[in-house]
C-alpha positions in Angstrom: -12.4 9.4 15.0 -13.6 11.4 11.7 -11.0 14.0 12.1 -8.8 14.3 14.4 -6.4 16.2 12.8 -7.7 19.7 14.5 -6.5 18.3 17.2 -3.4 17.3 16.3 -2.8 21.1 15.5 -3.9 21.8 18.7 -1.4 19.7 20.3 2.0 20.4 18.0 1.0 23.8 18.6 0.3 24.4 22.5 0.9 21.2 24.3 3.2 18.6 22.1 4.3 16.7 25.3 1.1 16.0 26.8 -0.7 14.1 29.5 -3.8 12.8 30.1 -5.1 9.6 32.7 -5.5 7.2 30.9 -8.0 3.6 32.5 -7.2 2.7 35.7 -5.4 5.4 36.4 -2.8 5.6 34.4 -0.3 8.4 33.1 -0.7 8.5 28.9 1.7 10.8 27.1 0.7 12.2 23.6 3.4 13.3 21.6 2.5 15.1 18.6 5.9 16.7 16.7 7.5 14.8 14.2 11.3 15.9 15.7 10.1 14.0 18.2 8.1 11.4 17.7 10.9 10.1 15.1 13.5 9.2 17.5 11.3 7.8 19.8 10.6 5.0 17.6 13.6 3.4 18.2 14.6 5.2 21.4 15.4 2.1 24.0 14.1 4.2 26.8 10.5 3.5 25.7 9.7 -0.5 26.3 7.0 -2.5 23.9 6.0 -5.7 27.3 3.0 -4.9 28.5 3.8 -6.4 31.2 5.7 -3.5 32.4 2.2 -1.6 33.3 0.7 -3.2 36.5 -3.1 -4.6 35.2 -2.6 -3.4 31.6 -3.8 -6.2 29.2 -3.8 -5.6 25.2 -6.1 -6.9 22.9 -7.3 -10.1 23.4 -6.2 -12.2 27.0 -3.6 -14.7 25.9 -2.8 -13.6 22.5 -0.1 -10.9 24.0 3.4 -12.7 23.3 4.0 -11.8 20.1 6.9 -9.4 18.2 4.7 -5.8 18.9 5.4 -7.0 22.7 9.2 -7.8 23.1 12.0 -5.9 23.6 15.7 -7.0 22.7 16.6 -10.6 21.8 12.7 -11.8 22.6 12.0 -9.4 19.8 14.9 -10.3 17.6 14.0 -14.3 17.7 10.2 -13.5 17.1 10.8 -11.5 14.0 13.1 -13.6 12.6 10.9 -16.5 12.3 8.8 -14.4 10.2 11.2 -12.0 8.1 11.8 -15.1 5.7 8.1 -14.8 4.7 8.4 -11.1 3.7 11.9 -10.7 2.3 11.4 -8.4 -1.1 12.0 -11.1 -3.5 9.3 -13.3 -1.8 6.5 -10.1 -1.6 7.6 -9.3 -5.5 6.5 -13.0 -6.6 3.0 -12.5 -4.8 2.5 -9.5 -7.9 0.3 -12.0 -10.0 -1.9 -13.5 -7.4 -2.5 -9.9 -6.1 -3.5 -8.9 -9.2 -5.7 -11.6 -10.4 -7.5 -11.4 -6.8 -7.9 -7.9 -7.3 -9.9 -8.5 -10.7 -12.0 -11.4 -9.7 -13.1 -9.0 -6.7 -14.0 -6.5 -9.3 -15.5 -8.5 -12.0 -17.7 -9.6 -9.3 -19.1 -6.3 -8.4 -19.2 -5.5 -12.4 -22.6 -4.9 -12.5 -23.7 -3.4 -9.4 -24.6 -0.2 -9.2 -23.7 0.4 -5.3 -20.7 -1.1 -3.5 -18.8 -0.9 -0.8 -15.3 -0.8 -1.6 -14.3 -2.2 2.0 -16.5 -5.1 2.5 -16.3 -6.0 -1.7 -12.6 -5.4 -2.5 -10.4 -4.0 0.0 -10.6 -6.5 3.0 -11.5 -9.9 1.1 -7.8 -8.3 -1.1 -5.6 -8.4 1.8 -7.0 -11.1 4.0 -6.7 -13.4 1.2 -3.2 -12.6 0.7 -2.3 -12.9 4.1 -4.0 -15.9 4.0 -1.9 -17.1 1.4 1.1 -16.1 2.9 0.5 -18.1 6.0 -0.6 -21.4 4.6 -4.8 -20.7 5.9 -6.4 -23.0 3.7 -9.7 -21.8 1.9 -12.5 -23.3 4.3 -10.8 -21.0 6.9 -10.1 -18.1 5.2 -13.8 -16.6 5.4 -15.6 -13.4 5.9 -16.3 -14.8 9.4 -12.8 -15.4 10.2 -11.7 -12.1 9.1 -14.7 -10.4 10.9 -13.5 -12.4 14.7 -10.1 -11.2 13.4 -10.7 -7.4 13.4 -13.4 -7.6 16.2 -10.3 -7.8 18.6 -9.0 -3.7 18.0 -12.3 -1.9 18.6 -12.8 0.1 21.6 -15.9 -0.5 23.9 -17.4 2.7 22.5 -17.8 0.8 19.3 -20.7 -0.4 20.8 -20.0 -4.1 21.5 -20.9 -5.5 24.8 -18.7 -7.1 27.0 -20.2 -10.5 26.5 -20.3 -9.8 22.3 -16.5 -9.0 23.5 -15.4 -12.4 25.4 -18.0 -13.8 22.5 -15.2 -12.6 19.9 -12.6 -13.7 22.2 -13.8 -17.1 22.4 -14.2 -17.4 18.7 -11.0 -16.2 17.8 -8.9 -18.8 19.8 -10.9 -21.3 18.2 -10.3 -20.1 14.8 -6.6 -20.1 16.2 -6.5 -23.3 17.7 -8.6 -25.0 14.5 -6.0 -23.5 12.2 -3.0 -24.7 14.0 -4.2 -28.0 14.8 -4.8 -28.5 10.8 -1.3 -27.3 10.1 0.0 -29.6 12.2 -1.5 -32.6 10.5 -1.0 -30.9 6.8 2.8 -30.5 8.2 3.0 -34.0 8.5 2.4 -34.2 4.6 5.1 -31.8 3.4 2.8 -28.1 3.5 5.2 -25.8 4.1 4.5 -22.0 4.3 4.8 -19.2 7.0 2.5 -21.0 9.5 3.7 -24.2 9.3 6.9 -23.0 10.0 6.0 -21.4 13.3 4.5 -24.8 13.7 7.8 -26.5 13.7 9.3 -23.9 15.2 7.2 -24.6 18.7 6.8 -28.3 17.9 10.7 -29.3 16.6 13.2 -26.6 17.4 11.3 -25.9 21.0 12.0 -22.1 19.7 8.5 -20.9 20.3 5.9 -21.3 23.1 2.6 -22.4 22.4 1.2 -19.2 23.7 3.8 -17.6 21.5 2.6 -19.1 18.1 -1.1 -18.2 19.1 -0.3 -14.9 19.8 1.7 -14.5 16.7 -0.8 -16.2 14.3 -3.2 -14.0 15.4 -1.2 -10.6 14.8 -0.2 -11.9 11.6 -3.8 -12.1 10.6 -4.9 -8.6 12.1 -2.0 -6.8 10.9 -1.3 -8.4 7.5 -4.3 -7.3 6.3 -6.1 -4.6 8.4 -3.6 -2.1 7.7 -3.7 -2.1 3.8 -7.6 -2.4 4.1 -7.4 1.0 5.6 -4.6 2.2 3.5 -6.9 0.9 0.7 -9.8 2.9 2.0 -8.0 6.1 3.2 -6.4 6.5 -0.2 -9.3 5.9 -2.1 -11.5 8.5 0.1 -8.5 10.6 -0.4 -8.6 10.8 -4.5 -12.6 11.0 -4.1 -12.5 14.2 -2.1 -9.5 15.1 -4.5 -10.3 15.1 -8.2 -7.8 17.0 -9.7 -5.0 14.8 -7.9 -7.6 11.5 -8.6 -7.4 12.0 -12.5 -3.3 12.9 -12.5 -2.9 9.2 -11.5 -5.6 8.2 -13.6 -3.8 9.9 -16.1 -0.8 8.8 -15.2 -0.8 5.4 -13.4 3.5 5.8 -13.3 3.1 7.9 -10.3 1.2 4.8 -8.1 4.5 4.7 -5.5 4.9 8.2 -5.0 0.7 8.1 -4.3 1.0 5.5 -2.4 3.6 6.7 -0.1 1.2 10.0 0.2 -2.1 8.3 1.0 0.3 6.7 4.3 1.5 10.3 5.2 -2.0 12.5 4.3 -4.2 9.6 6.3 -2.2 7.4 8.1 -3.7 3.8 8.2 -2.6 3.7 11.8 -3.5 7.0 13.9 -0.6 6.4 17.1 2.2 4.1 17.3 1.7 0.5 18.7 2.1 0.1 22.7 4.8 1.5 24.2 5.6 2.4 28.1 8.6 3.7 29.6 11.2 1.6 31.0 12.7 4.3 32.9 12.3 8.0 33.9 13.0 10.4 31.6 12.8 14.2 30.8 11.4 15.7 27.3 11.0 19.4 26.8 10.9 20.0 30.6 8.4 17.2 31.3 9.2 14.2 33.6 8.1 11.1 32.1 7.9 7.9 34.6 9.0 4.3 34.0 5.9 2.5 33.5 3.9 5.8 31.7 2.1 5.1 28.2 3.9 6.6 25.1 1.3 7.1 22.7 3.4 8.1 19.6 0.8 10.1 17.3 1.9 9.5 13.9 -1.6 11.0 12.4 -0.2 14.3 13.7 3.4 13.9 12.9 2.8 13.4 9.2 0.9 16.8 9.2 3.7 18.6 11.1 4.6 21.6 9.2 8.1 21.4 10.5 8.8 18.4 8.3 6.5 18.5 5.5 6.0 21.4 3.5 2.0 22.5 3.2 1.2 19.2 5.0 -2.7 19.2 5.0 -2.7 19.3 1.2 -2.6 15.9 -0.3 -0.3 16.0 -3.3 0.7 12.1 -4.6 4.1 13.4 -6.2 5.3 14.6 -3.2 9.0 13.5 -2.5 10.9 12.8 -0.7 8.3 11.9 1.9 9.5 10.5 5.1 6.3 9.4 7.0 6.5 6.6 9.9 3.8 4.8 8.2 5.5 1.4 9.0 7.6 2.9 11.9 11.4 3.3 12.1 14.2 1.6 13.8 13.9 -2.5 14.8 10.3 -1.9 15.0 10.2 -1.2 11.0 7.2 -3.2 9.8 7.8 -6.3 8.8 4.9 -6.3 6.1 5.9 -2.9 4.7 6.7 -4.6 1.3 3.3 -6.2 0.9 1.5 -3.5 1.9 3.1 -1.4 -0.6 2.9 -3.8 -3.5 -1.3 -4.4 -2.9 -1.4 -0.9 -3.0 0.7 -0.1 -6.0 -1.5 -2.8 -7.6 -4.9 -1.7 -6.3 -5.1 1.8 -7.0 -4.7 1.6 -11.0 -7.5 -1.3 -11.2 -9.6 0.8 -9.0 -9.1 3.9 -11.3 -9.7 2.2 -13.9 -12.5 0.1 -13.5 -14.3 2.4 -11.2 -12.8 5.6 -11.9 -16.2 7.1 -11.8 -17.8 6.2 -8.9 -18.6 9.0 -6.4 -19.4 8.5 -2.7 -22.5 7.6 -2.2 -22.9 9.5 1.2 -21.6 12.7 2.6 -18.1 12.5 3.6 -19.3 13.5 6.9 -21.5 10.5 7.6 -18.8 8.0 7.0 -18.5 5.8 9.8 -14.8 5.5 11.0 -13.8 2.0 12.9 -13.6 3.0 16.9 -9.7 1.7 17.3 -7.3 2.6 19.8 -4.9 2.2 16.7 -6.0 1.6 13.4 -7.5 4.5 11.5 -9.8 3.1 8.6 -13.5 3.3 7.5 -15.5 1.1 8.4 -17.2 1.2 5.6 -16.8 3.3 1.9 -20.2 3.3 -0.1 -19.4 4.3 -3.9 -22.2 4.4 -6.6 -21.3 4.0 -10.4 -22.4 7.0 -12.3 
């Protein structure tokens, strides 16, 4: 989890189709190269239902039938009840409320010596906005929430038991359930936003199972927000261990895209592609891949492929052109890609300037990374003023 990118080389280098048994049994391919790992994204041969794999089960029980797990015109009629909420003209008016969240989170750690730029700006930052997007209304929009939220990716070697587990579970279809029941009585008095329209979508236009709008609620609130927390985090970590590239955007706060386009190649706010499995048998590079195998699409090691980035393990935010699979490619493209990018863009500058001289207040070495079959993000990121 601290660095895995050793054995990425490892892999592109002597084994880039490679296969391991994965729980209960199961084939898992990691594929390492770029070359390949591109096309794969959006190669129909590879499958995103679960329910493909006999006894596999992501995430939390129940919360499965959302747009990460459809294929064809199941996906197609998920994402399009959300793409209205995240068309670029839509993300570009969020710029204001971004920033003046941004600043209140940093005015209120103005005077302390210590803090930790996770738990104080990056995650309150995007689950707020998220939030926002969706309709949540303030009273449910806590730390709390947002804690049950991201609870739901860690892997058992995180250390959480199996009853802290079904604990999490429990609290999180709740939280669901509390929220939707509330939009459906603020529906009633003209609220509209992203939720409520899933709302109507299940309750009016029949469009959308029950299970469905659960499902998809929740991945709205992991992914809207978990992702640019770590993008947030890995950047920042980045530019720390960094100083001469840290003080060129300091310097020269015009060149936030191009960094933040780098900080998603150089440490990838998700290490592997979400699920996939293979819908039918297939060959690559001389191995035979089975329908129903796991794909695991390693995007951490394909954004340090030397084959398709020149001197890939240096970080270097003018870099461009720069095509990383940070948000995917093909149908699959992240539908949040905009917002992500536009926190970001905004985040970085305030950071740099209003705590461009904070250092890391432990050894990189003893930072504690989150334990995620997906995500790649600290789970924590001490600074202390000087």
């Amino acid at each position: 989890m601290r660095d895995p990118y050793p054995y990425y080389a490892w892999l592109r280098e002597h084994s880039p189709v490679h296969a391991e048994v994965g729980s209960g049994g199961r084939t898992v391919w990691q594929i390492s190269r770029y070359e390949d790992i591109q096309p794969l994204l959006s190669d129909a041969r590879l499958s995103k239902e679960p329910g493909r794999v006999p006894g596999y089960v992501p995430g939390p029980a129940g919360l499965n039938s959302h747009v990460l797990h459809a294929d064809g015109a199941e996906h197609r009629k998920l994402r399009g009840l959300i793409n209205s909420a995240f068309t670029p003209r839509r993300i570009a008016g969020l710029g204001d409320d971004i920033r003046r969240d941004a600043e209140a989170l940093l005015d209120a750690v103005e005077q302390h010596t210590e803090i930790d730029l996770i738990a104080d700006f990056a995650a309150p930052l995007t689950f707020r906005m998220i939030c926002r997007i969706m309709g949540v209304p303030g009273h449910l929009s806590t730390p709390a929430a947002r804690a049950v939220v991201a609870a739901t990716v860690l892997l058992p070697s995180a250390g959480i038991s199996s009853a802290e587990r079904q604990r999490d579970e429990r609290g999180l279809a709740e939280f669901l359930r509390s929220l939707i029941a509330h939009k459906r009585v603020a529906g009633a008095e003209g609220e509209q936003d992203l939720l409520g329209a899933l709302v109507a979508a299940c309750d009016e236009a029949g469009t959308m199972s029950e299970e469905e709008l659960l499902s998809t609620a929740y991945l709205l609130l992991l992914v809207g927000h978990d992702t640019t927390m770590n993008l947030i985090g890995n950047g920042m970590l980045a530019l720390l261990e960094h100083p001469a590239q840290k003080k060129l955007l300091a310097d020269s706060p015009e060149l936030v895209s191009t960094a933040v386009e780098e900080f998603l190649r150089y440490d990838c706010p998700a290490r592997t592609s979400t699920f996939r499995t293979a819908a039918e048998t297939f060959e690559l590079h001389g191995h035979l891949i089975r329908a129903g195998d796991t794909v695991c699409l390693l995007l951490g090691s394909a954004h340090r492929d030397g084959a398709a980035f020149a001197d890939p393990d240096r970080l270097d935010i003018t870099r461009h052109p720069n095509p990383h699979l940070a948000f995917g490619h093909g149908p699959h493209f992240c539908v949040g890609a905009a917002l992500a990018r536009l926190e970001s863009a905004i985040a970085f500058p305030l950071l740099l300037e209003r705590l461009g001289s904070a250092r890391l207040a432990v050894p990189a070495g003893e930072l504690e990374w989150k334990e995620s079959r997906v995500m790649r993000g600290l789970a924590r990121l001490p600074l202390v003023r000087i």
